[in-house]
C-alpha positions in Angstrom: -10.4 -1.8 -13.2 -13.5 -1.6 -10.9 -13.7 0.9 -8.3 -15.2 0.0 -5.1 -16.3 1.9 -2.1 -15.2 1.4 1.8 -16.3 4.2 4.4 -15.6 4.3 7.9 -17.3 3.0 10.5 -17.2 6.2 12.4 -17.4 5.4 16.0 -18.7 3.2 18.9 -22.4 4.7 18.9 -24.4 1.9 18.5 -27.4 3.9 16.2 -23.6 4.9 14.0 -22.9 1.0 13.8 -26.0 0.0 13.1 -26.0 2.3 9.7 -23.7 -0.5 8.5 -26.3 -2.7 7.6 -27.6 -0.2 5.7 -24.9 1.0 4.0 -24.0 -2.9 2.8 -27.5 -3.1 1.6 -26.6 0.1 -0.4 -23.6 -1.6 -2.0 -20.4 -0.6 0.2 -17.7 -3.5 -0.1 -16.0 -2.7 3.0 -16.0 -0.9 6.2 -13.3 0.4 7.9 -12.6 0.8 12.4 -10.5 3.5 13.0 -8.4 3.9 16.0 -6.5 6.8 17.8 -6.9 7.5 21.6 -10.3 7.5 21.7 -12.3 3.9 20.7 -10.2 0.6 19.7 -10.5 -0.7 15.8 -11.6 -4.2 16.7 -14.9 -3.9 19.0 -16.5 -1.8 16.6 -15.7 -4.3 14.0 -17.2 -7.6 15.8 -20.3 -5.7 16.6 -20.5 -4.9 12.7 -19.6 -8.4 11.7 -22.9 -9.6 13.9 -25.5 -7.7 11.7 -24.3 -8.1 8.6 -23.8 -10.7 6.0 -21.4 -9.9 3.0 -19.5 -6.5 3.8 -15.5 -6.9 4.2 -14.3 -5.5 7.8 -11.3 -4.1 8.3 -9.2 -2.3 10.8 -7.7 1.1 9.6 -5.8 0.8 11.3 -4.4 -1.4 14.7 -1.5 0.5 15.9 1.8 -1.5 16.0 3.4 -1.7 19.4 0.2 -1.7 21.0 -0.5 -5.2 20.8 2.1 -8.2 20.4 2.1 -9.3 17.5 0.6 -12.9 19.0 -2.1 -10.9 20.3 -2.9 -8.9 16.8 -2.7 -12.4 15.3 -5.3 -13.9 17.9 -7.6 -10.7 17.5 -7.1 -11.2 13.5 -8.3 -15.4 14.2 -11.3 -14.4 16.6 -12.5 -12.0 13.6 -12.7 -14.4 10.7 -14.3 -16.9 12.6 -16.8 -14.3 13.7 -17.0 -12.8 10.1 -17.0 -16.0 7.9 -13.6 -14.8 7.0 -14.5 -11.2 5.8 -11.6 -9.3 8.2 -9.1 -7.6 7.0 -6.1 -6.6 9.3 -4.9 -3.2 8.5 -2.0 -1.8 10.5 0.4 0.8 10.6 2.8 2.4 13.1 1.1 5.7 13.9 3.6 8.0 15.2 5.6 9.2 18.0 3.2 11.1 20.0 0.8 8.3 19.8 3.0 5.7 19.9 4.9 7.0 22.6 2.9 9.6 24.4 -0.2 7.7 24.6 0.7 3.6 24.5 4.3 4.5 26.3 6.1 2.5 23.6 9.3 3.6 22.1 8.5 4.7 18.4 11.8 3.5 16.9 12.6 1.2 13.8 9.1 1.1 12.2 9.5 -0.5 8.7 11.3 -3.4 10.7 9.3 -3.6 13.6 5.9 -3.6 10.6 7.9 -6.5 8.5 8.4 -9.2 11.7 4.7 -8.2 12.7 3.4 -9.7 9.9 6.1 -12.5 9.6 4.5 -13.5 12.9 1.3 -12.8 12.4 1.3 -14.8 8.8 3.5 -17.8 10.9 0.2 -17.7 13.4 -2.6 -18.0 11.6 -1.1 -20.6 8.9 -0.3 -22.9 12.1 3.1 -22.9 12.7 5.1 -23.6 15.7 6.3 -19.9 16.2 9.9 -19.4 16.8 11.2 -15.8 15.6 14.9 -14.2 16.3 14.1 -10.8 15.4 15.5 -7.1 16.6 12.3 -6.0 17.7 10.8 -9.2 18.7 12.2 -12.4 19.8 10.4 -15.6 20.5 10.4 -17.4 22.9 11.9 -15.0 24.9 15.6 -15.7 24.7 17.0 -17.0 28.5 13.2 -17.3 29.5 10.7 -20.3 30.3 9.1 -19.3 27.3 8.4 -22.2 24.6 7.5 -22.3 20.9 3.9 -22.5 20.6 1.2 -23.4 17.4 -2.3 -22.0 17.8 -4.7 -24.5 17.7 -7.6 -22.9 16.1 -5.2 -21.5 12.7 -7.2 -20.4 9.7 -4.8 -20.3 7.2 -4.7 -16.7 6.1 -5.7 -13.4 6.9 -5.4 -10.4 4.8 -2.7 -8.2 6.0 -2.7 -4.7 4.6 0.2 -1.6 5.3 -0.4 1.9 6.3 2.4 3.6 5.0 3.9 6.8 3.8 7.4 6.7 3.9 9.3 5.0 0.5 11.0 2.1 2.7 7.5 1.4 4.0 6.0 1.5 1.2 8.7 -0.9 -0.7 7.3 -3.4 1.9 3.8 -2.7 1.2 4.9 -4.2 -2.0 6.8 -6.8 -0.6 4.9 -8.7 1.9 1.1 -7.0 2.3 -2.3 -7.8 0.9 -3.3 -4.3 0.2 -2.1 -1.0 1.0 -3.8 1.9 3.0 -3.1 5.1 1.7 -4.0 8.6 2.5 -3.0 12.2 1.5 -3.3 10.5 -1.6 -4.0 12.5 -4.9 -4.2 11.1 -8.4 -2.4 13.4 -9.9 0.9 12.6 -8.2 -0.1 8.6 -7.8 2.9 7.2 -9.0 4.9 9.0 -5.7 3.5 6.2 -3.6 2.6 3.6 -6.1 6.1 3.3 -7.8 7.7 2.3 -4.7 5.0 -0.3 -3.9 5.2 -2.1 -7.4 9.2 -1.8 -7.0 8.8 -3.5 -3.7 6.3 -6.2 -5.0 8.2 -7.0 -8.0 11.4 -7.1 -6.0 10.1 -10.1 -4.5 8.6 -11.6 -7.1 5.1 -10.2 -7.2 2.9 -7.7 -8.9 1.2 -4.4 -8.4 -1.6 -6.4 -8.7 -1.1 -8.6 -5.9 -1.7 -5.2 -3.5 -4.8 -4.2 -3.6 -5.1 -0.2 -3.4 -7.0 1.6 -1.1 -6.8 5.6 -0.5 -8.8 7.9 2.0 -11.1 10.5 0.2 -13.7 12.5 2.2 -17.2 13.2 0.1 -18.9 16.3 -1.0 -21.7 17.0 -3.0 -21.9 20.5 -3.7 -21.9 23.4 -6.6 -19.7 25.8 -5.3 -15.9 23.1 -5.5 -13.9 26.3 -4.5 -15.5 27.0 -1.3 -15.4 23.6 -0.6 -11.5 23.0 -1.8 -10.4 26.0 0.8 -12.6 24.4 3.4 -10.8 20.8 3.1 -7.7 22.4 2.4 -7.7 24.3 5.6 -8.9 21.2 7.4 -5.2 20.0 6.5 -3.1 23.1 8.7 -3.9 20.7 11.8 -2.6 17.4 10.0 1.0 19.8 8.8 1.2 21.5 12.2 0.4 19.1 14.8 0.8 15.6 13.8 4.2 14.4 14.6 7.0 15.9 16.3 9.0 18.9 14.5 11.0 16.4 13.0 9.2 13.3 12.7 5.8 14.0 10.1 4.9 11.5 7.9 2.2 13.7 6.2 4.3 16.7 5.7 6.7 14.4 4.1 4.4 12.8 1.7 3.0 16.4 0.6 6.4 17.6 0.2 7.3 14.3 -2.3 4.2 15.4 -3.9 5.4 18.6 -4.8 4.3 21.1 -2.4 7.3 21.1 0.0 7.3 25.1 -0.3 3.4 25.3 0.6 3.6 22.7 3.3 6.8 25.0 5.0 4.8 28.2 5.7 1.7 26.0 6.8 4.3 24.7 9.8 5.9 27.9 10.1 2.2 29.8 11.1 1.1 26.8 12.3 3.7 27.0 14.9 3.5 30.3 15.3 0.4 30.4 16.5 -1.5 31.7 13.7 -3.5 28.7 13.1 -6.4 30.6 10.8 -3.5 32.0 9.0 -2.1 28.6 8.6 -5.2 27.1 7.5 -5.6 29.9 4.6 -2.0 28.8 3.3 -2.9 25.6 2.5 -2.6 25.0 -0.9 -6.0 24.5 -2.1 -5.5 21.6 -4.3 -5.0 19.4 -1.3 -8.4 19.9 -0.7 -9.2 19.2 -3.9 -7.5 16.9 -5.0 -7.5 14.7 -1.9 -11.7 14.6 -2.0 -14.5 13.6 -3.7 -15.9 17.3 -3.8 -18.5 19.0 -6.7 -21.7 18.3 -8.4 -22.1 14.7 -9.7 -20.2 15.9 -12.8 -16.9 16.8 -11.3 -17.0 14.1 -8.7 -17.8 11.5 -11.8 -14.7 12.9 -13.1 -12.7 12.6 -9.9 -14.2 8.8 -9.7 -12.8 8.7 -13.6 -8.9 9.7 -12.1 -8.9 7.6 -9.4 -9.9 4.7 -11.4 -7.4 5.0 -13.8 -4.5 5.9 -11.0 -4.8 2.2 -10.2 -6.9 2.9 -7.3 -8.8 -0.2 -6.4 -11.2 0.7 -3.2 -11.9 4.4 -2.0 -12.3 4.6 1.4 -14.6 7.7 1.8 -15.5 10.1 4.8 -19.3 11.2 4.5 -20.2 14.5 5.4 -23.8 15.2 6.5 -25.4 16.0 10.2 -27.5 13.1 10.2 -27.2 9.5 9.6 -29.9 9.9 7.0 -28.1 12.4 5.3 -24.7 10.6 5.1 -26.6 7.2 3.4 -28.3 9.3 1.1 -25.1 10.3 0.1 -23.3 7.7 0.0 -26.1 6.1 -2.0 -25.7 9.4 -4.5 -22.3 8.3 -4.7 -22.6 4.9 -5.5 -24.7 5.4 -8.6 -22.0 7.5 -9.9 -19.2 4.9 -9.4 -21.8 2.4 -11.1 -21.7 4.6 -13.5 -17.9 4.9 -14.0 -17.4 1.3 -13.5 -20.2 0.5 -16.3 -17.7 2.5 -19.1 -15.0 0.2 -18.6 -17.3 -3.4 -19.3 
């Protein structure tokens, strides 16, 4: 297998864009647009796609519920033609706060309203006349002037990949994506999210090798891994006590199938509490770790080594450094070493 590298593309600074050039000349595959409450996933990504020439582009990810699916699909069109077919669409559901604190949608039946996204999105960009009876989305409109429609300007395909954490979203990651978009991902406990995805795939036919695998990993270079692992590791108390509701959090759940259920209960519990620096101590250290690229060039050859042969197809990495500078200079530091790594398996 042959590891690749996707970072993100930050945010919509044009100086931060423009470093996308230079990371492609460096030898990134892809580049990924984020999107929260703060910048939307797509912009950054056409603005990318002008100045460079062979780099994939992908959203990581367009929030579901957001858009209608038509919409996403029309975005998804505008993007390959603009890219010479280089966009990848990455979505997911976000969560409740997000979802329905910020876009003022109701966050309910995820997995189904992810699966007749893409059956509409897919139906869009091959050309078909679009007629769907779903329960999230109908179309037409049932007892409307709506009528079936076919976009004119259909490519044929666009990559759809899955954000998902949950084991029924990630059986149709499986089933019906192009890739999947993982993140409090460790290689030590791979199989938690890829046994569900090649169950899901072969359910309908496929392979695990028809989803290509993509996981988060944030990059440092450094000789003291211990500081470093508390440091991430802390940098999770926020992601266990604030994101989602008290019942509803897809990260705390993933952790938990991982194995450190006890650990992630008394990061809520302080979190909640109010003892946030407590909190952030608590956190076990190898989800720092062991969710990171973090070491000398030894240590994070070795990490490369694990990721690699956990299935792991593309690593999308966070670099760390105050300057643009610094972060290519890393990422270029990294690269070699996955050259490297790569190299031992031709």
């Amino acid at each position: 297998m042959t590891l690749k590298i996707g970072i993100m593309a930050g945010n919509a600074d044009p100086a931060a864009l423009d470093s996308m050039r230079d990371a492609e000349q460096l030898g990134v595959d892809s580049v990924w647009a984020p999107e929260a409450w703060m910048y939307d996933a797509l912009t950054p990504l056409a603005y990318i796609a002008a100045i460079t020439d062979r780099v994939r582009l992908a959203t990581g990810i367009v929030q579901l519920g957001a858009r209608s699916p038509a919409m996403l699909a029309m975005s998804a069109l505008a993007m390959q033609k603009m890219s010479d077919g280089r966009f990848i669409l990455g979505i997911g559901t976000s969560g409740p706060q997000v979802m329905e604190g910020w876009h003022g949608i109701p966050f309910d039946k995820p997995v189904t309203r992810t699966s007749e996204t893409i059956d509409i999105i897919k139906a869009v960009v091959s050309g078909e006349r679009v007629s769907y009876d779903g329960k999230v989305h109908q179309l037409p409109l049932p007892d409307s002037q709506g009528r079936s429609l076919r976009s004119p300007v259909a490519e044929g395909d666009v990559p759809i990949y899955i954000a998902s954490m949950g084991p029924a979203n990630l059986k149709l990651t499986g089933a019906k994506s192009d890739g999947w978009i993982g993140t409090a991902f460790m290689p030590e406990t791979a199989d938690a999210y890829i046994d569900p995805i090649r169950e899901g795939a072969e359910a309908e036919g496929r392979s695990l090798d028809d989803v290509e695998i993509t996981v988060a990993a944030g990059l440092e270079f450094t000789d003291d891994i211990e500081a470093a692992g508390r440091r991430h590791a802390a940098g999770y108390a926020f992601t266990i006590g604030a994101m989602g509701s008290s019942s509803t959090n897809f990260y705390n759940h993933a952790f938990a199938r991982q194995g450190f259920a006890e650990g992630i209960a008394e990061v809520k519990r302080l979190w909640e509490a109010g003892d946030k620096e407590a909190a952030g101590q608590a956190v076990p250290i190898e989800l720092g770790l062991h969710t990171n690229l973090v070491g000398d060039e030894a240590a994070i050859t070795e990490r490369l080594r694990k990721y690699r042969d956990a299935g792991v197809d593309t690593i999308r990495v966070g670099l760390n450094g105050d300057t643009t500078s610094d972060r290519l200079d890393q990422l270029a530091r990294l690269l070699d070493l996955v050259r490297a790594v790569n190299a031992e398996m031709s």
